[in-house]
C-alpha positions as CSV (number, residue, x, y, z in Angstrom):
1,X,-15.4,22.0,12.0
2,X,-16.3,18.5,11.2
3,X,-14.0,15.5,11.5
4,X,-11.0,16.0,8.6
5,X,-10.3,13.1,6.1
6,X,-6.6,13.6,5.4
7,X,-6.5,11.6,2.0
8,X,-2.7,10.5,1.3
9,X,-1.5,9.7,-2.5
10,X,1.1,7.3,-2.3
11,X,2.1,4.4,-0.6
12,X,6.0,5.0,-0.4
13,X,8.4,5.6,3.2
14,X,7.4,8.7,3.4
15,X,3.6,8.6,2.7
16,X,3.0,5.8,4.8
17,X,5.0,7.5,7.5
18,X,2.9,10.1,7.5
19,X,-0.4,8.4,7.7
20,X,0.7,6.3,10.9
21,X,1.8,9.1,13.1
22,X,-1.7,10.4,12.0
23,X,-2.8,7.8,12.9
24,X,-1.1,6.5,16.0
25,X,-1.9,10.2,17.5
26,X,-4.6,10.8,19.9
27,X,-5.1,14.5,19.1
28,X,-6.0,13.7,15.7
29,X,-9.3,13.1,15.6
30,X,-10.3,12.3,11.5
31,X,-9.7,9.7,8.9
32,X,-6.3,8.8,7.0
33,X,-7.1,7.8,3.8
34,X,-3.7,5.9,1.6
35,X,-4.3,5.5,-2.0
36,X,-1.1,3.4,-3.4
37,X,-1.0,2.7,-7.2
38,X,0.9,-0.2,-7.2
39,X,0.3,-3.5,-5.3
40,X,1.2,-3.7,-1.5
41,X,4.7,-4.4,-0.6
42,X,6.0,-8.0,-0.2
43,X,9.4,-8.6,2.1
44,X,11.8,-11.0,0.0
45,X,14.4,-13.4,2.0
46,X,17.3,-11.5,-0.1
47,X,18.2,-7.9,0.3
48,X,16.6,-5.3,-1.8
49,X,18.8,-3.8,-4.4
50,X,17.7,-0.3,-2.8
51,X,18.9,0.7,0.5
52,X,18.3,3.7,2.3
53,X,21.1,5.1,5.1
54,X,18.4,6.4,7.9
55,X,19.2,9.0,10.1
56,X,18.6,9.3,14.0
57,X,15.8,11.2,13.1
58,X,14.6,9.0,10.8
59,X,14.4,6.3,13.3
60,X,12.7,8.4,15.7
61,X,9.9,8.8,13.0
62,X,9.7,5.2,12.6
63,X,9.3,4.3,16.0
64,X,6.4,7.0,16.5
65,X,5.3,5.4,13.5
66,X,4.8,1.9,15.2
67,X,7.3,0.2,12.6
68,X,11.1,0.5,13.8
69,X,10.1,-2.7,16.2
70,X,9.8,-4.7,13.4
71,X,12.7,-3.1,11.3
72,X,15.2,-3.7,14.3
73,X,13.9,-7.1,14.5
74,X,14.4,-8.2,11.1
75,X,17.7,-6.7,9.5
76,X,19.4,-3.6,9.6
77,X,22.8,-2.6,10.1
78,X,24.3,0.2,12.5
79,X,27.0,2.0,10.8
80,X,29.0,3.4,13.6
81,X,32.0,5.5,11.4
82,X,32.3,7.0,7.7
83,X,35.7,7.3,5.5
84,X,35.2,9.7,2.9
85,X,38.3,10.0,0.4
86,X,38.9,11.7,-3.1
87,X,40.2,9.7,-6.3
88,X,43.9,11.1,-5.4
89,X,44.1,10.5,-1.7
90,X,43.3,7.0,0.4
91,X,41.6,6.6,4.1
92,X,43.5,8.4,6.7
93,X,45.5,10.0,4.2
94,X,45.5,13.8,4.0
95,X,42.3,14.5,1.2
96,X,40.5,12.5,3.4
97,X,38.0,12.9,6.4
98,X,36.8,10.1,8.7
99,X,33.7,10.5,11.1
100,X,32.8,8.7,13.9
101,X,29.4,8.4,16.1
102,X,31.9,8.6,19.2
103,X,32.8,11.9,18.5
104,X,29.2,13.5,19.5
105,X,28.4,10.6,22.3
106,X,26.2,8.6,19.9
107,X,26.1,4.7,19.4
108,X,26.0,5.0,15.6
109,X,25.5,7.4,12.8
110,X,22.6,5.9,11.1
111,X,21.5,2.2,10.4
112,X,21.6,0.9,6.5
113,X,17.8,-0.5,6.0
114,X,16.2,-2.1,2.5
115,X,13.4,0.4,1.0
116,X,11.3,-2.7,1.2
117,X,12.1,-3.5,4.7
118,X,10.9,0.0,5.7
119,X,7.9,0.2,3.7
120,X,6.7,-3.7,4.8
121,X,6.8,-2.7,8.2
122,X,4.7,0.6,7.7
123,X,2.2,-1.2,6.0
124,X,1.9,-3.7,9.2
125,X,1.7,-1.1,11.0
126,X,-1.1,1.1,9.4
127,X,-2.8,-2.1,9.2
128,X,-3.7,-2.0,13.2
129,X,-4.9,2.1,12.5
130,X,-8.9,2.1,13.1
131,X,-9.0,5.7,11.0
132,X,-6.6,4.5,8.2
133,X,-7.8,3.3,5.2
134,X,-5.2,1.4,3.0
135,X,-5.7,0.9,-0.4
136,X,-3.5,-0.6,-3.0
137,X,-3.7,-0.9,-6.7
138,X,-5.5,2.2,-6.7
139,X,-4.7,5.0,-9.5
140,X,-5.8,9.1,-9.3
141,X,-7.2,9.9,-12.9
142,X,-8.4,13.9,-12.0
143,X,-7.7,16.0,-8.8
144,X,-10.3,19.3,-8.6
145,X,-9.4,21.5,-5.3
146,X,-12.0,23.2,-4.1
147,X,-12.0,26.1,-1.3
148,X,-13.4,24.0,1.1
149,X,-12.9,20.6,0.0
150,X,-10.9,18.2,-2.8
151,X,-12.3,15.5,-4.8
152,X,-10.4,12.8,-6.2
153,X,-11.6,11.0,-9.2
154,X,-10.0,6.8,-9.2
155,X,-9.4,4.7,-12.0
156,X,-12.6,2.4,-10.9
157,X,-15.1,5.0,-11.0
158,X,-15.1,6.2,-7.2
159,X,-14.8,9.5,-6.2
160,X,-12.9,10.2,-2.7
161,X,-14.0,13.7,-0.9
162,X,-11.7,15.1,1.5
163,X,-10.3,18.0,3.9
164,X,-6.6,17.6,2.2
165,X,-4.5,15.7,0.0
166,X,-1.4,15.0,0.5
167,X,0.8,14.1,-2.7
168,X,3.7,11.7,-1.7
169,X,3.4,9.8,-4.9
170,X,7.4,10.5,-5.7
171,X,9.6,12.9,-8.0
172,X,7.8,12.2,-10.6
173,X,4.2,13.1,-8.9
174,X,1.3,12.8,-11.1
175,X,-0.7,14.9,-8.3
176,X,1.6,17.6,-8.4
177,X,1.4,17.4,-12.6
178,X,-2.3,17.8,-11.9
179,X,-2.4,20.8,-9.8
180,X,0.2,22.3,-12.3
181,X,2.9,23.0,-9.6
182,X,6.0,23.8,-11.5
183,X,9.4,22.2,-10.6
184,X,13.1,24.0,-10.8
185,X,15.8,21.0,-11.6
186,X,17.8,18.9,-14.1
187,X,19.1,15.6,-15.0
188,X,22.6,14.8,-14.0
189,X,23.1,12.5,-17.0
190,X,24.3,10.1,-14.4
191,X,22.9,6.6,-13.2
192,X,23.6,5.2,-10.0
193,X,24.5,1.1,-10.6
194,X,23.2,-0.7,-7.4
195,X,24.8,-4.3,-6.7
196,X,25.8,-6.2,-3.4
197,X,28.7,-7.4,-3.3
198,X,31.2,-9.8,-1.0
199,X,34.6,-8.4,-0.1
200,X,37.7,-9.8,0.7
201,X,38.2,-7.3,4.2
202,X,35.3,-6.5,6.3
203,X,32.9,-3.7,6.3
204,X,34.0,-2.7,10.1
205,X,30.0,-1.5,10.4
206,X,31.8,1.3,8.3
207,X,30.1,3.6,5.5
208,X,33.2,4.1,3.0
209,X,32.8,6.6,-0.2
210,X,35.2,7.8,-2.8
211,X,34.5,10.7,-5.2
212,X,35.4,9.8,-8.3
213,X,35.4,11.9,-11.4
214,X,32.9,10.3,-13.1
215,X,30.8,10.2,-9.9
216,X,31.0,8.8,-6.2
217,X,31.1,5.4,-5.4
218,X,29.5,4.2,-2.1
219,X,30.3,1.1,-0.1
220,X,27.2,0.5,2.6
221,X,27.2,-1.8,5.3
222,X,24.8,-5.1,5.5
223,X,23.9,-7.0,8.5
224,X,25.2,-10.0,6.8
225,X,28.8,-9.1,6.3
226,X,28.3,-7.9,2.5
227,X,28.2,-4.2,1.3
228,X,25.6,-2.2,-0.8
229,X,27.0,-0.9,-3.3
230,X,25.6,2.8,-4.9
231,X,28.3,3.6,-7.8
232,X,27.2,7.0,-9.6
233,X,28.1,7.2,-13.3
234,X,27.5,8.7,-16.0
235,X,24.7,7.1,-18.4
236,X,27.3,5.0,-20.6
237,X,29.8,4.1,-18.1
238,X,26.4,2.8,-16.1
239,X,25.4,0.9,-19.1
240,X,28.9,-0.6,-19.8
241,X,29.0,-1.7,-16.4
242,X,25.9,-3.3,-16.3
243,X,26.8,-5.1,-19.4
244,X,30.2,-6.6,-17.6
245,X,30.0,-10.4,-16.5
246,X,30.1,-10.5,-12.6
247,X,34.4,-10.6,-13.1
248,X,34.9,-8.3,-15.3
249,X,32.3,-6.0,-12.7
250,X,33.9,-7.2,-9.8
251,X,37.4,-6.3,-11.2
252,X,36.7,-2.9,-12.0
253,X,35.1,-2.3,-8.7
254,X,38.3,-3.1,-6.9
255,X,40.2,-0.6,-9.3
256,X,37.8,1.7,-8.8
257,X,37.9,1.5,-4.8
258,X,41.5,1.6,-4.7
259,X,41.1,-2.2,-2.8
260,X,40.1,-0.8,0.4
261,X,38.4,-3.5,1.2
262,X,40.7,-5.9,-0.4
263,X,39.4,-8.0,-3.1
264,X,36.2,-8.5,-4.5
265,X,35.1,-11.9,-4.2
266,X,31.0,-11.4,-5.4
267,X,28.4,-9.9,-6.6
268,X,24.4,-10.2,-6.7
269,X,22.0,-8.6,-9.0
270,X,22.9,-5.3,-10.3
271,X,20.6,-2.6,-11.6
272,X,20.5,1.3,-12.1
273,X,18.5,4.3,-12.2
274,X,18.8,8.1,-13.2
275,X,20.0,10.6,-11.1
276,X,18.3,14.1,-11.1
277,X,17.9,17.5,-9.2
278,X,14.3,18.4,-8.5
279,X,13.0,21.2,-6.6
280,X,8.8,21.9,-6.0
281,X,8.3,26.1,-6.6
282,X,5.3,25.8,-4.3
283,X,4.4,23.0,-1.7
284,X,1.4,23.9,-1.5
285,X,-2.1,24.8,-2.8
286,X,-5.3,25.4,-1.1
287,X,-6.6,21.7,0.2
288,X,-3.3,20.3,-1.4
289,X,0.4,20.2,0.0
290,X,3.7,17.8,-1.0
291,X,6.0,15.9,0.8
292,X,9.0,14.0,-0.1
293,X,10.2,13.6,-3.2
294,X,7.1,14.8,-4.6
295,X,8.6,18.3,-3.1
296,X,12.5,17.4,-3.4
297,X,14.7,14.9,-5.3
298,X,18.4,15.2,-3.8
299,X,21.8,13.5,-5.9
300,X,21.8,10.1,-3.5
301,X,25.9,11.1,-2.9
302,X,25.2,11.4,1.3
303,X,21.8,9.3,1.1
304,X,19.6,12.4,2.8
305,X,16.9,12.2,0.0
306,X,14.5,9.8,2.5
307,X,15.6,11.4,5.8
308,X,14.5,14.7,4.2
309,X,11.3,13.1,3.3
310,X,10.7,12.2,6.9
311,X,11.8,15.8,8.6
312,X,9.0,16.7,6.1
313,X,6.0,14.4,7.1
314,X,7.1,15.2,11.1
315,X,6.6,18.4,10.4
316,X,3.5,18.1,8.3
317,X,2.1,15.9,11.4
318,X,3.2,18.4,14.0
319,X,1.1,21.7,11.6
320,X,-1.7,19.9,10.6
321,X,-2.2,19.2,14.8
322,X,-1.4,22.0,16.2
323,X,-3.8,24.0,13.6
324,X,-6.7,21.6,14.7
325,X,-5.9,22.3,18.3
326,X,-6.5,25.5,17.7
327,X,-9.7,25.0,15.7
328,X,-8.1,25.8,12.0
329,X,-8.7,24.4,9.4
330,X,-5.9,21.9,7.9
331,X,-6.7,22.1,4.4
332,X,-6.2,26.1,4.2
333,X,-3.3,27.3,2.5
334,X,-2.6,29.5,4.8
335,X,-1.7,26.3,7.0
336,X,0.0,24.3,4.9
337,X,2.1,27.8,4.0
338,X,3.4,27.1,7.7
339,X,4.9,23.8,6.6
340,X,6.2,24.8,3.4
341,X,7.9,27.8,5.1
342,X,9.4,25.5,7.9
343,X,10.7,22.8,5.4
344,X,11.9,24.8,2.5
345,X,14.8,26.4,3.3
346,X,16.1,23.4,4.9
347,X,15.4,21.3,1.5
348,X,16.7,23.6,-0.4
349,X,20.1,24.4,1.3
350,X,20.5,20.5,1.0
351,X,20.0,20.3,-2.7
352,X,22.3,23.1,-2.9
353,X,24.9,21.4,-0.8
354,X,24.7,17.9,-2.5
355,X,24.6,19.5,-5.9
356,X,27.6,21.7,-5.0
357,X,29.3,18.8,-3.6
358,X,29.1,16.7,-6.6
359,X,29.9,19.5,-8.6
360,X,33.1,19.8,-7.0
361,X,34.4,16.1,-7.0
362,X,33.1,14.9,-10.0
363,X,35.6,17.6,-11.9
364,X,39.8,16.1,-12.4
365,X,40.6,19.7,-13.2
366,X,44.1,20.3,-11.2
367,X,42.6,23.3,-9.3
368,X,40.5,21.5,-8.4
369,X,41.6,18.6,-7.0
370,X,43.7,20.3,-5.4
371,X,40.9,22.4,-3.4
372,X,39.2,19.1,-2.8
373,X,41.9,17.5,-0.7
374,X,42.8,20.9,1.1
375,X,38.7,20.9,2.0
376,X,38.9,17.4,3.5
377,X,42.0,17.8,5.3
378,X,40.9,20.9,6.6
379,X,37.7,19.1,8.2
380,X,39.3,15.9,9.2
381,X,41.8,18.5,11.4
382,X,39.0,19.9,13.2
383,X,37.0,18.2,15.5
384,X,34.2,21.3,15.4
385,X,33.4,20.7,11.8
386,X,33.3,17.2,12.0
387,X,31.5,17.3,14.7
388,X,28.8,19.3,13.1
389,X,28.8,17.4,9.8
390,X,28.1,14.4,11.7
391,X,24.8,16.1,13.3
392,X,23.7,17.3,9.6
393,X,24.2,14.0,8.9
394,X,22.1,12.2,11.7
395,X,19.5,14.7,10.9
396,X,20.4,16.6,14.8
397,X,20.1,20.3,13.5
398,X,17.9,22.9,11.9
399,X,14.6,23.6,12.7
400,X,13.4,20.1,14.1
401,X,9.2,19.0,15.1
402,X,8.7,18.0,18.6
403,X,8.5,14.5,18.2
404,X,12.2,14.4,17.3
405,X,13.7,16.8,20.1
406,X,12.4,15.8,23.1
407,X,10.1,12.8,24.4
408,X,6.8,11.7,21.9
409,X,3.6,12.9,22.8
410,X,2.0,11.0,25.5
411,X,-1.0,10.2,22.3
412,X,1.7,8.1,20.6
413,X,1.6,4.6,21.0
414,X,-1.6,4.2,22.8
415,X,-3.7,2.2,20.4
416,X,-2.9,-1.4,20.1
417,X,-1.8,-2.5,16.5
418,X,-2.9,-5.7,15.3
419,X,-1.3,-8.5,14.2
């Protein structure tokens, strides 16, 4: 068959992470095309407001990608343990669990990294690809998919012909709308309230989280000594808190983390968003496949929404080369079924587990609590299941592409990016 155009919709992590490994990789031998509806990214001197905790295998992804250079170089944070407590019980306490990277011979258990960090270097990156197109500010009105090719129809007029598209254009995809995939899910009636704050103790390069009943409340930590902040709530606690002067915030922050790290001196910018469960019933058509949260949207309670996203456009990369090696073609369903049978029972037992999770914690019901602090004491006793928690968590089981078990294919890396 002829040279593939892989035509991307949406210029996101996990879109743009596709698109470079496609790029960077030798044994692919088409176009990238990266339609992004909004205008390119732009890397601000504060932190973002949105923080993502990236897994190990995350990382690898990045650096195949060409862009975890520039992420290491700029600002991240290692976060090396994780205390995880419920409302009745404190750290170290029993109803409480601690996990450490030490435990499974690993320097840390993830690094805490600004949405627009990642996506800034991405884009820098893809800019060096000869075969990828980048183009911003530019919106999909009609998708037709044919049975051997897709069109795209833009907002300007243009129509873009290619093998596949790829819809990474979010939970609330307007691709996937189009090619009338139907979605299983519901709103949590929650909002998560972002902030940074200045405490009184420090972080210790430590990830702390309590459950709450009205919803967890995260403590990340920044490079600069301050935490992210990701408290989950439900939609008019949110709005009360977001309506508090920075005391009156700050005060109920310390109340509600039980002044584990002491008092709470200050506070940037907050903000908040919805929280909602959101599962794709197909991933794929013919000449049309999802990624990310286009496919998924995961409660942000053990921040695995993006590192899911990745696993998924590793896995995309890894079927969509390995069918051209062996002269397929990578818009048939048939190949894209591989990829949706690879990723979906991973995603899903994820959305299961976070749902049931929050489920569980966000309920005061006696029984309950009681369960709850049995569960974590129970885990924090055994040094097999923390052990394993801690590889879910750094993304080191399942089902994993190539690139993330073993060294990258001698095609990555081998084209000079410019600068």
């Amino acid at each position: 068959m002829n040279a593939p155009t892989i035509c991307i919709v949406g210029g996101g992590m996990v879109g743009c992470a596709l698109a470079a490994l496609l790029g960077r990789d030798q044994r692919y031998p088409g176009a990238v095309v990266l339609l992004e509806a909004g205008d390119p990214p732009a890397l601000k001197d504060d932190y973002d407001l949105r923080v993502v905790a990236l897994a190990t295998t995350s990382q690898r992804v990045l650096e195949a990608a060409g862009a975890w250079r520039e992420i290491a170089a700029t600002r991240i944070s290692p976060y090396r343990e994780m205390q995880v407590w419920d409302a009745a019980s404190k750290p170290g306490f029993p109803g409480s669990v601690h996990f450490s990277a030490a435990e499974v011979g690993a320097a840390a258990l993830g690094h805490i990294v600004e949405n627009q960090l990642v996506r800034h270097a991405l884009w820098r990156s893809l800019a060096g690809m000869e075969r990828v197109s980048v183009r911003s500010n530019c919106r999909v009105d009609d998708l037709r998919l044919g049975d051997g090719t897709a069109l795209l129809s833009l907002a300007d007029g243009e129509v873009v012909d290619c093998t596949l598209v790829v819809a990474a254009d979010g939970a609330s995809s307007p691709i996937r709308e189009m090619a009338e995939i139907e979605t299983t899910g519901w709103s949590y009636r929650q909002k998560a309230v972002v902030t940074h704050v200045q405490s009184q103790l420090p972080h210790r390069e430590t990830a702390w989280q309590r459950f709450l009943p009205s919803g967890p409340l995260a403590f990340l930590p920044l490079a600069d000594g301050r935490s992210s902040v990701v408290w989950s709530n439900t939609v008019g606690g949110a709005d009360r808190l977001l309506g508090l002067s920075d005391k009156e915030f700050l005060g109920e922050l310390e109340a509600a983390s039980d002044g584990t790290l002491g008092r709470m001196l200050a506070c940037g910018q907050r903000a908040a968003f919805p929280l909602r469960l959101l599962h794709a019933r197909n991933y794929c058509r013919q000449r049309l496949v999802l990624i990310g949260d286009a496919a998924h949207a995961i409660h942000p309670l053990a921040g695995q929404g993006v590192n899911l996203g990745f696993l998924d456009a590793a896995a995309l990369h890894e079927t969509l080369v390995k069918a051209l090696q062996a002269g397929e073609d990578p818009g048939d369903r048939l190949v894209l079924r591989r990829y949706e049978r690879w990723r979906k029972g991973d995603n899903l037992a994820m959305l299961a587990a976070m749902d049931g999770i929050k489920r569980l914690f966000s309920n005061d019901l006696p029984s309950l609590a009681r369960i709850r602090g049995l569960g974590l004491s129970l885990v924090n006793a055994l040094p097999p299941a923390r052990k394993a928690f801690v590889r879910r968590a750094m993304g080191m089981s399942g089902d994993l592409p190539e690139l993330l078990t073993g060294p990258a294919h001698p095609g990555y890396g081998l084209r000079e990016e410019v600068r």
